[in-house]
BADREN-823024 format. One record per residue (C-alpha): residue in one letter; residue number from 1; x, y, z. Coordinates in steps of 0.001 Angstrom, whole numbers, always signed. Example, Ala and Ser with C-alpha at 12.3 -4.5 7.8 and 13.67 -1.06 7.14 Angstrom:
! BADREN-823024
> rotor:lumgu:c1:c2:c3
> a:1:+12300:-4500:+7800
> s:2:+13670:-1060:+7140
//
This chain:
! BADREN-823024
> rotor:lumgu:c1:c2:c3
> x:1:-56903:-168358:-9332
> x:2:-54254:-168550:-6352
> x:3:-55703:-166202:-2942
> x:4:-52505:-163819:-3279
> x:5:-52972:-163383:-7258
> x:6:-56636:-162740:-6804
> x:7:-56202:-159916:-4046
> x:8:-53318:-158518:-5721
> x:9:-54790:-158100:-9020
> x:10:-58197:-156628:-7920
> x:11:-59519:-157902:-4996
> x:12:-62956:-156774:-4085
> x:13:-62001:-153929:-6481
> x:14:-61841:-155833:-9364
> x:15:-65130:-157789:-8644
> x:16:-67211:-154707:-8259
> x:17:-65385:-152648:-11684
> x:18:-66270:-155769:-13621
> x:19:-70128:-156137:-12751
> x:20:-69841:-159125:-11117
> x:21:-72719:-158626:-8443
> x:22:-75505:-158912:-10782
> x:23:-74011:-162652:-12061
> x:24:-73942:-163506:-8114
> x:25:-77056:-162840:-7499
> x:26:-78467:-164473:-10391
> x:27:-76473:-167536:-10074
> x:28:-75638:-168198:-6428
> x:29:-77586:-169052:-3518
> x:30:-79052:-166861:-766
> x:31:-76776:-167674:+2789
> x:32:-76819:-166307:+6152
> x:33:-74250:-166568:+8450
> x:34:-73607:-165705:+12293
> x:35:-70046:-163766:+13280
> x:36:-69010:-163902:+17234
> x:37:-66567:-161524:+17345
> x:38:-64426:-161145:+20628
> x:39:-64901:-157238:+21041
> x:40:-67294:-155198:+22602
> x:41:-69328:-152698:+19516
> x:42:-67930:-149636:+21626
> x:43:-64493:-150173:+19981
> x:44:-65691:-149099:+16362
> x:45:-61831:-150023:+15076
> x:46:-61675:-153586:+16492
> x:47:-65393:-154418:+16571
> x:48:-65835:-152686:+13261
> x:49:-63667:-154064:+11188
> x:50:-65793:-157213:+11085
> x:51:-68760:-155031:+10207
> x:52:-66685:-153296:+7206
> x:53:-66174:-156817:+5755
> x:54:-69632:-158425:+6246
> x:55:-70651:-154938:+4771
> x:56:-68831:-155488:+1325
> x:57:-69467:-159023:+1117
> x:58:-73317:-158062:+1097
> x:59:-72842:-155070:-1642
> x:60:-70764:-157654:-3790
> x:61:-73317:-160433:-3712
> x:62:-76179:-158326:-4173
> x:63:-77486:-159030:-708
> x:64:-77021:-162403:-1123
> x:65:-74429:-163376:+1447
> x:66:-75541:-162246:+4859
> x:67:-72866:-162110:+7681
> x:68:-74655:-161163:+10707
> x:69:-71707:-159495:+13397
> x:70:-72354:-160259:+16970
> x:71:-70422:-158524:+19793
> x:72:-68678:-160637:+22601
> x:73:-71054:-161757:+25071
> x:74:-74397:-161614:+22624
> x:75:-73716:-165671:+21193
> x:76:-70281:-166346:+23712
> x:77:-67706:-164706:+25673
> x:78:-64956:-162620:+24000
> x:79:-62307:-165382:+24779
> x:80:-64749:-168622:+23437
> x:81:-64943:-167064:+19720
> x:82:-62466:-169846:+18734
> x:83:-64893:-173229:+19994
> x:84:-67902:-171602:+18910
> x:85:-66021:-171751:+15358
> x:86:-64520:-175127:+15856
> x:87:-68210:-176671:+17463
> x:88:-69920:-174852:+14968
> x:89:-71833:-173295:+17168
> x:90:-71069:-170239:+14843
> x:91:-70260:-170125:+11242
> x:92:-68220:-167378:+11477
> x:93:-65882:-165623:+14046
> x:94:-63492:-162218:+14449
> x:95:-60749:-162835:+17236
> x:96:-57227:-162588:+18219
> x:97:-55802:-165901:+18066
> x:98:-53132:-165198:+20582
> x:99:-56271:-165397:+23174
> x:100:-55968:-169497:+22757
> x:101:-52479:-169847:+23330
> x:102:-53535:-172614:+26138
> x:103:-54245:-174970:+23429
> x:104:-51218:-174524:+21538
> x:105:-49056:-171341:+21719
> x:106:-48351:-171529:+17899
> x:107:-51863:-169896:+17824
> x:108:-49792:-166641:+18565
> x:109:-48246:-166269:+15406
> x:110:-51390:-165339:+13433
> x:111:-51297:-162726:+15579
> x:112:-47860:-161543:+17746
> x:113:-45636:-163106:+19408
> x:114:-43451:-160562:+21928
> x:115:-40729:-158400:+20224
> x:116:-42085:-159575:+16632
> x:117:-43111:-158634:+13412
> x:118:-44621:-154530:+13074
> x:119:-48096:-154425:+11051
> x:120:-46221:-154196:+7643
> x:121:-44077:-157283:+8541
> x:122:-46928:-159450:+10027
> x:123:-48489:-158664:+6530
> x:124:-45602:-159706:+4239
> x:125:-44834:-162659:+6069
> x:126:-48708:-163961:+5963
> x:127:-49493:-162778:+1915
> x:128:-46141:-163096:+623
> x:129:-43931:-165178:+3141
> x:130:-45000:-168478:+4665
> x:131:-47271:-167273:+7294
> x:132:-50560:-168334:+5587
> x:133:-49263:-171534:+4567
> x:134:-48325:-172485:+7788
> x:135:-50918:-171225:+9887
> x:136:-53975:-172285:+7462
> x:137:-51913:-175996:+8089
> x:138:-51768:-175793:+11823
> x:139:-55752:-174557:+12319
> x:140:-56676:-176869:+9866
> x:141:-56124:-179480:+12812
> x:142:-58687:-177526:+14865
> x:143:-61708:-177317:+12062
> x:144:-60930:-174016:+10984
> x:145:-60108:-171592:+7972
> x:146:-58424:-168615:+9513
> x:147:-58317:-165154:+6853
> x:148:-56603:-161954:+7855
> x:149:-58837:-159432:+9106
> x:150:-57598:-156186:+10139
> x:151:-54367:-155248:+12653
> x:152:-53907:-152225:+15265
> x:153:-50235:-151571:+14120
> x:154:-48202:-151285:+17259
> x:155:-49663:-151188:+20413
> x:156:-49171:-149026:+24005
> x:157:-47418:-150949:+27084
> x:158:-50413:-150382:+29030
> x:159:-52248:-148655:+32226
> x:160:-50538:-148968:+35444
> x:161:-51594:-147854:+39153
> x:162:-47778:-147185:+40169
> x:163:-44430:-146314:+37832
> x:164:-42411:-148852:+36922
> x:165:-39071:-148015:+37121
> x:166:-36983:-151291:+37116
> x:167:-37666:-155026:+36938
> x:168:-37779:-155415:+40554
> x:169:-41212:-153210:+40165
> x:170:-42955:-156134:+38076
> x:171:-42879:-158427:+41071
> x:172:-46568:-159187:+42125
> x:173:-47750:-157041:+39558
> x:174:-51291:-158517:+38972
> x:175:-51712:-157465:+35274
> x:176:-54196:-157952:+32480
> x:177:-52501:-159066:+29226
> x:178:-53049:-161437:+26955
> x:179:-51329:-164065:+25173
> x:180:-47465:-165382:+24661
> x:181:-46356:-162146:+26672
> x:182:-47873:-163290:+30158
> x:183:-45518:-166097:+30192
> x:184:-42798:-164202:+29371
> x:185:-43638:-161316:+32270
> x:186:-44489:-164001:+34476
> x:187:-41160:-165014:+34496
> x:188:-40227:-161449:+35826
> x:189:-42909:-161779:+38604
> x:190:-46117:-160580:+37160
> x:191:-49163:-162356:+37849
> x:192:-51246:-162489:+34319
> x:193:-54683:-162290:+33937
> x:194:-56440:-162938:+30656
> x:195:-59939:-160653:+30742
> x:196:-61784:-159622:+27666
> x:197:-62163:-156134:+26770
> x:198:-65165:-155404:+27812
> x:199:-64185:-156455:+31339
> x:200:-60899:-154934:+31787
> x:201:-62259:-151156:+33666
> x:202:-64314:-152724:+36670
> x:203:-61453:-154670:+37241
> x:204:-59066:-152175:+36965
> x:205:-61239:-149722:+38843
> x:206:-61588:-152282:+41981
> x:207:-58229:-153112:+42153
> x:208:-58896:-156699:+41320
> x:209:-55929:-155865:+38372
> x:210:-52970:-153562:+39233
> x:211:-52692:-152784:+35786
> x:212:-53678:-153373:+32448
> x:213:-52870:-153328:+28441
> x:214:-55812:-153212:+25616
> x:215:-54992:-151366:+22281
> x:216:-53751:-148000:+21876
> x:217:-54744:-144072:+22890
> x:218:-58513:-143923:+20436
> x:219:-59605:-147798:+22581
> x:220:-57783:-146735:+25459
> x:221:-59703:-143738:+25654
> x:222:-63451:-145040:+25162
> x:223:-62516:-147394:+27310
> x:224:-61330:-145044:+30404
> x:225:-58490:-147097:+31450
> x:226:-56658:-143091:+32125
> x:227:-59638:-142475:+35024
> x:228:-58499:-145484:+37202
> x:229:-54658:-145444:+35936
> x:230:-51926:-142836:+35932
> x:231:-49251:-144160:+34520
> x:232:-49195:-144747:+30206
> x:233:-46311:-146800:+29159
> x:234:-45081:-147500:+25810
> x:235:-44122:-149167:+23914
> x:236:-45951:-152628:+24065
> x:237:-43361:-154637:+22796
> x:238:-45511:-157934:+22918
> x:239:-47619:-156567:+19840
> x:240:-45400:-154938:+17334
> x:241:-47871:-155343:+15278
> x:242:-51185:-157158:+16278
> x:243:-53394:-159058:+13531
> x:244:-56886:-160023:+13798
> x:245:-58305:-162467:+12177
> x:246:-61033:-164104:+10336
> x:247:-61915:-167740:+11435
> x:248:-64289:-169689:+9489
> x:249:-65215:-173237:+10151
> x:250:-63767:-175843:+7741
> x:251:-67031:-177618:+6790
> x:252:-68606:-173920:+6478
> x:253:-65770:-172700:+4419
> x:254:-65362:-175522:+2247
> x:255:-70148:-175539:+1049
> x:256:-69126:-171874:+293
> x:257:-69749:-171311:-3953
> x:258:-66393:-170652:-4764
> x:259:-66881:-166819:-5766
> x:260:-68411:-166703:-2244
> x:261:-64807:-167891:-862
> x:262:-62925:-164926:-3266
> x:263:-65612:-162415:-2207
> x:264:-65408:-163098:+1774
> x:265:-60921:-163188:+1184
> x:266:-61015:-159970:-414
> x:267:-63432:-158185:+1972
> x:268:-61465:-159028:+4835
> x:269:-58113:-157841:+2902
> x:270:-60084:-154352:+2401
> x:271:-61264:-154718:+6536
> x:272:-57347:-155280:+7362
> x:273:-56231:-152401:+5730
> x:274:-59211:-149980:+6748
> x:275:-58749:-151123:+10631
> x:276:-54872:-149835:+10322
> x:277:-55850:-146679:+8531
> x:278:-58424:-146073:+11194
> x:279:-56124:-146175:+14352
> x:280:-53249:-144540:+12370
> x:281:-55706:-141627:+11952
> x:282:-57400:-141667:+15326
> x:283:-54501:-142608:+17970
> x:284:-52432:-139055:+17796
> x:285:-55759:-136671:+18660
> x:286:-56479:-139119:+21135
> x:287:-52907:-139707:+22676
> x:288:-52990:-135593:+22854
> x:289:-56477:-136028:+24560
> x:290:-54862:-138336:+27590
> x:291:-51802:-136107:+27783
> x:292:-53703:-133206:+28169
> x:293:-55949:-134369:+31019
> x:294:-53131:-135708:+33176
> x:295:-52297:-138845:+31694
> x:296:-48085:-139888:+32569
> x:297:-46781:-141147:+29529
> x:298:-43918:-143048:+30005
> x:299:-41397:-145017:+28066
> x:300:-40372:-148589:+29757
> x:301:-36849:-148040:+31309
> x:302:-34036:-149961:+28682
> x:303:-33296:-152924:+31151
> x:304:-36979:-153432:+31788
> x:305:-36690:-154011:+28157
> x:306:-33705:-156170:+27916
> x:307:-34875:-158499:+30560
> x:308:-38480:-158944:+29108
> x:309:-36642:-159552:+25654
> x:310:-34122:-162381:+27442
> x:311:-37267:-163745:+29039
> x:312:-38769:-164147:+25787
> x:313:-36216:-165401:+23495
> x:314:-35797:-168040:+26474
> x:315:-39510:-169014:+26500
> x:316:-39595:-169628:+22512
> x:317:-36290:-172119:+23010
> x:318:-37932:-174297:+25789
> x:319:-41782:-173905:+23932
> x:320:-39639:-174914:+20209
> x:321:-38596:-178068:+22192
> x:322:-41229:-179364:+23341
> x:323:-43897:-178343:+20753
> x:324:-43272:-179194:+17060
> x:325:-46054:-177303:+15573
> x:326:-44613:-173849:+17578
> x:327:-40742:-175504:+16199
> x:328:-42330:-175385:+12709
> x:329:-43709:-172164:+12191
> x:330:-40834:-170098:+15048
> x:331:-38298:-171583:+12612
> x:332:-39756:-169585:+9612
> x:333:-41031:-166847:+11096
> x:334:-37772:-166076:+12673
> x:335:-35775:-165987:+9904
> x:336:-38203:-164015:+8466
> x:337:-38160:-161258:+10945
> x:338:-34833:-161216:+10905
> x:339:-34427:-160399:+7284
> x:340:-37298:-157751:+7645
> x:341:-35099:-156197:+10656
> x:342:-31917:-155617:+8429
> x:343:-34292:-154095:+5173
> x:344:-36300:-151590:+7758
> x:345:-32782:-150617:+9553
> x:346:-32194:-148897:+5942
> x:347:-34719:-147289:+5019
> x:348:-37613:-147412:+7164
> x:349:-36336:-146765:+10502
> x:350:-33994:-144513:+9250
> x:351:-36640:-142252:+7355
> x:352:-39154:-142355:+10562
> x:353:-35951:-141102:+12844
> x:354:-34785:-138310:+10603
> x:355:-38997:-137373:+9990
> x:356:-39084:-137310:+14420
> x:357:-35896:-135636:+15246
> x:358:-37324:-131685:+13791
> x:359:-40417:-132064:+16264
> x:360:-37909:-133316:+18978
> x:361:-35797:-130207:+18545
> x:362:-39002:-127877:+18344
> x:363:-39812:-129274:+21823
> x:364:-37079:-128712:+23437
> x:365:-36962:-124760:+22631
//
């Protein structure tokens, strides 16, 4: 059976309603397996979203297939998830891929690429566009199996020590952020820094950063990020909509019984939609939370906007050039979210504006 027909007719559903377990566990072998994942366990979204799907891949397999989750740091560091895969140092990993851009940036599109594709989007274009296709080509040329794995739908523009009011105020900005987007605010005059998560506060709070971007207001807040930074800006145009994912390595992936492979696919599709569902229903009590103890929310001023989006559309041209594996997927992806702009300008933008404008009003009275 294809991946897309098996999660779309059952999934891990389907496995557990027709009894399968007890045939696993009869009939397969016992295997253990090691996850780095690239997140601190304080973030019970990010960080848990690995444990959701190890979780279910233990209850369908009677206990048989044991994925044991480690936090960044415990086997490697946060941003080494992807050679621990690839050296097999690891079986197993949970990481944003747009953390190894310095290899290739076509890493980025398994997870966002600046003014992309929203959660839903990133999501249709991976299950039902080309997106898996392509990407399970291009990281088969690094070792590894890469599965969807949860996604923080879209993200805030980050903590900052001082407002930014024009594009002039980016210059020298010494700024943790990760992936495709610090070359494109470099090009306005930030300096980017690529720091785990775990790491960003002491270097916030010691001024070693000027500012800093992570997830959204439920992260943000564990984290702290409002004690050492006024200023909350949204939104974070450089993850639309952010997807984690799964990486397996290939000689791992490929031993696997094959009901193993359909059981550790579908738990991840249940872990990627339970991640969103969690930070949907967490970020507005939390976002209230900041507000109410002094946090500035601001939106970035329009030609901030304009000239990051210029910046970026410029960097994907030159990077298509040069790089025929980016060429190959930006060429598909694009087209892609450019069909997905025109259906959501129908329906779904129009239904969230006309749902916002009633609060709006009520405010202003």
């Amino acid at each position: 059976m294809q991946r897309r027909d098996f999660i779309r007719h059952g999934g891990l559903a389907g496995i557990l309603a027709a009894g399968a377990a007890p045939a696993f566990a009869q009939s397969q072998p016992a295997i253990n397996w090691r996850l780095a994942s690239s997140f601190p366990k304080s973030l019970d979204t990010i960080f848990g979203a690995a444990e959701v799907m190890a979780r279910y891949v233990a209850a369908v397999t009677e206990n048989k297939f044991q994925i044991r989750v480690f936090a960044a740091g415990e086997i490697v560091p946060g941003l080494q998830v992807a050679d621990a895969v690839q050296n097999g140092t690891v079986e197993m990993g949970h990481t944003a891929s747009y953390y190894y851009v310095g290899k290739d940036p076509t890493f980025a599109f398994d997870t966002a690429i600046p003014f992309g594709l929203n959660y839903r989007q990133q999501t249709a274009w991976m299950f039902e566009g080309n997106g898996m296709k392509l990407m399970r080509e291009f990281f088969a040329k690094y070792g590894i199996v890469n599965i969807p794995c949860g996604n923080t739908g879209a993200q805030m523009g980050g903590w900052y020590r001082k407002e930014i009011k024009s594009v002039a105020d980016l210059k020298g900005l010494k700024m943790r952020i990760g992936g495709f987007a610090g070359q494109v605010l470099s090009r306005l005059g930030v300096v980017p820094q690529q720091i785990a998560g775990g790491e960003i506060y002491p270097a916030l709070e010691k001024g070693t950063i000027d500012a800093a971007e992570w997830v959204g207001p439920y992260d943000d807040e564990k984290l702290g990020f409002n004690k050492v930074a006024p200023f909350y800006y949204y939104p974070g145009w450089w993850e639309g909509g952010p997807q984690l994912s799964a990486y397996i390595g290939q000689k791992h992936w490929d031993a696997l019984p094959k009901h193993y492979q359909a059981v550790l696919e579908a738990a991840c599709a249940y872990a990627h939609i339970e991640m969103m569902a969690r930070y949907d229903a967490k970020n507005p009590g939390a976002l209230k939370k900041l507000v109410a103890a002094g946090t500035k929310l601001r939106p970035f001023p329009r030609p901030v906007m304009d000239a990051c989006s210029a910046a970026a559309a410029d960097l994907y041209k030159e990077t298509a050039a040069k790089n025929e594996n980016f060429r190959k997927v930006f060429d598909d992806w694009s087209k892609f979210r450019d069909d997905q702009i025109l259906w959501f300008r129908v329906t779904e933008q129009s239904f969230d504006n006309y749902m916002a404008m009633p609060k709006a009003a009520a405010a202003k009275k």
